[in-house]
N, C-alpha and C positions, 0 to 999 in steps of 0.2 A: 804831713808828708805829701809832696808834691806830686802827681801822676799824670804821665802822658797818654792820654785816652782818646785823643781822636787826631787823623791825620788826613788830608786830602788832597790830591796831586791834581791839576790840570794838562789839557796836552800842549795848551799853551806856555806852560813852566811857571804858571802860578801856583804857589805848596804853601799850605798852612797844616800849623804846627797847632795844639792846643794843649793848654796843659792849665791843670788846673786843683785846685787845695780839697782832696778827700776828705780832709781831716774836720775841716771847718761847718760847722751847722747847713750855711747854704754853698752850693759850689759856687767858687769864686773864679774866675779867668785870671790866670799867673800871667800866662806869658803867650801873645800871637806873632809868631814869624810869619813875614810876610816875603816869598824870593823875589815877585814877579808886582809889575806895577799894577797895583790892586784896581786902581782909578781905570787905566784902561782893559782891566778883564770887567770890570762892571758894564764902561761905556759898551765894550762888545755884545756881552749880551743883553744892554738896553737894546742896543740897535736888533738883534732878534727878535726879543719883545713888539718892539714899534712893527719890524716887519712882516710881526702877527698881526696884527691891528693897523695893517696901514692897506685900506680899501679901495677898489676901486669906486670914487665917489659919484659915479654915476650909476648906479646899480639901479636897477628894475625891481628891484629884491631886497629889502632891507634886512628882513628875518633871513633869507638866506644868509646874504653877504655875515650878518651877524651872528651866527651860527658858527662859519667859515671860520669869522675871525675869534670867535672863544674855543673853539678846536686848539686854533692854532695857539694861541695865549697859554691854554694849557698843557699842552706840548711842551713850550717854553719852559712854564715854569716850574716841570714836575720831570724835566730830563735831569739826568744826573750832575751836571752841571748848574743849570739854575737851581737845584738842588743845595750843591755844595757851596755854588756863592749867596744863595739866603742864608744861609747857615753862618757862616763868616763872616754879614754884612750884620748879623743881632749880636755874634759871637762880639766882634772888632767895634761896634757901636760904640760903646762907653771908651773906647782907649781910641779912636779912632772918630770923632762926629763928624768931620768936616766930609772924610769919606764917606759914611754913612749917610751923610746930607747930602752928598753929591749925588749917591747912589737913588737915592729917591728922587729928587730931580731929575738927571737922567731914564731913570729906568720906566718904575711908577708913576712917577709924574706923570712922565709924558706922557706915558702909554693913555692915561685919562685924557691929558689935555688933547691928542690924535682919537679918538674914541670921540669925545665931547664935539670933536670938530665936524667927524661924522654925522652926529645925530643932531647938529643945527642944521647940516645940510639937508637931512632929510627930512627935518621939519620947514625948511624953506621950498619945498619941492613937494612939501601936503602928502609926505611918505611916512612919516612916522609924529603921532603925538609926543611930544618932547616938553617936558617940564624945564626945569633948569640940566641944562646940557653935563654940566661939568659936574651935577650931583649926579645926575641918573648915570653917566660913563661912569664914577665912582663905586656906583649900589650895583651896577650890572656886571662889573668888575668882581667885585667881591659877590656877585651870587654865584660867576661862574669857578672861582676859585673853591668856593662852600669849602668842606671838610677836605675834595682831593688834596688841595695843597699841604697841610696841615698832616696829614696824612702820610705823604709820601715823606714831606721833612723828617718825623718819627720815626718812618719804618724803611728808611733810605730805599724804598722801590718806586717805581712809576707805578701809575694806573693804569690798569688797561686800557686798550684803545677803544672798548664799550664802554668802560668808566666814564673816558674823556666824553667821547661822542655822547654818551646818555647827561652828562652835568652840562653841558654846553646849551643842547636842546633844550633843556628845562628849564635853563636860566633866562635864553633868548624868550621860551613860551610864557613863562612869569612875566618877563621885560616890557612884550607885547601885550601883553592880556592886561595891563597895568597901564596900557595907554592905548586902549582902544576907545 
């Protein structure tokens, strides 16, 4: 027996539908209506993404500036929006790849390869010890995302803004301490 269990509207006029087989041992995804062009509510909020992550590259301040910009990253990714288009970009994956593949180029991707660009610069400028640029944007990505993201997906809430502000901190203090 088939059930309709989750739904999610944008103010854009992007609506997913989910519906999926209770019946069956693991849940399985029936059926994703899509109203609104998925590819460009992705591109949108890559472009918010990047516009967390996109620094002024002459900074005085690297740990600042870097702080600044994992605030802002998870802001992004834990508003109820980036929210619901994660959710739909794992949900839509398997019936959808090319989207899903867009959406990581776009989104992810980028966000590392504008991060990685950063941290060559400020290893050119004897600002910050930089390993491999595009791993370390990578690792410092995902330390500042840790459990909040993961988190908020689950329990459809943001974190608070000492959440954010305290993961961001930690991850930048790790980041640094780790190329000192």
């Amino acid at each position: 027996m088939a059930s309709h269990i989750g739904s999610h509207s944008w103010n854009t006029g992007l609506e997913l539908h989910l519906v999926f087989d209770l019946d069956r041992r693991h849940l399985q995804v029936l059926a994703v209506r899509l109203t609104f062009d998925m590819r460009q509510k992705a591109e949108s909020d890559s472009d918010r993404e990047l516009g967390a992550l996109t620094p002024p590259l002459d900074t005085d301040n690297p740990p600042e500036m870097l702080t600044r910009m994992a605030v802002g990253y998870l802001k992004v990714l834990t508003s109820p929006d980036g929210i619901a288009l994660y959710r739909a970009m794992v949900a839509g994956a398997p019936h959808f790849p090319e989207l899903a593949a867009n959406f990581f180029e776009n989104g992810p991707g980028r966000a590392t390869q504008h991060l990685a660009d950063f941290l060559r610069l400020q290893k050119q400028r004897g600002k910050l010890a930089v390993g491999d640029a595009t791993r370390d944007a990578a690792q410092f990505l995902g330390a500042v995302r840790g459990d909040l993201h993961l988190i908020a997906v689950l329990n459809a809430r943001p974190p608070s803004k000492r959440q954010v502000d305290t993961a961001a901190k930690a991850a930048v203090e790790t980041y640094c301490a780790g190329r000192a």
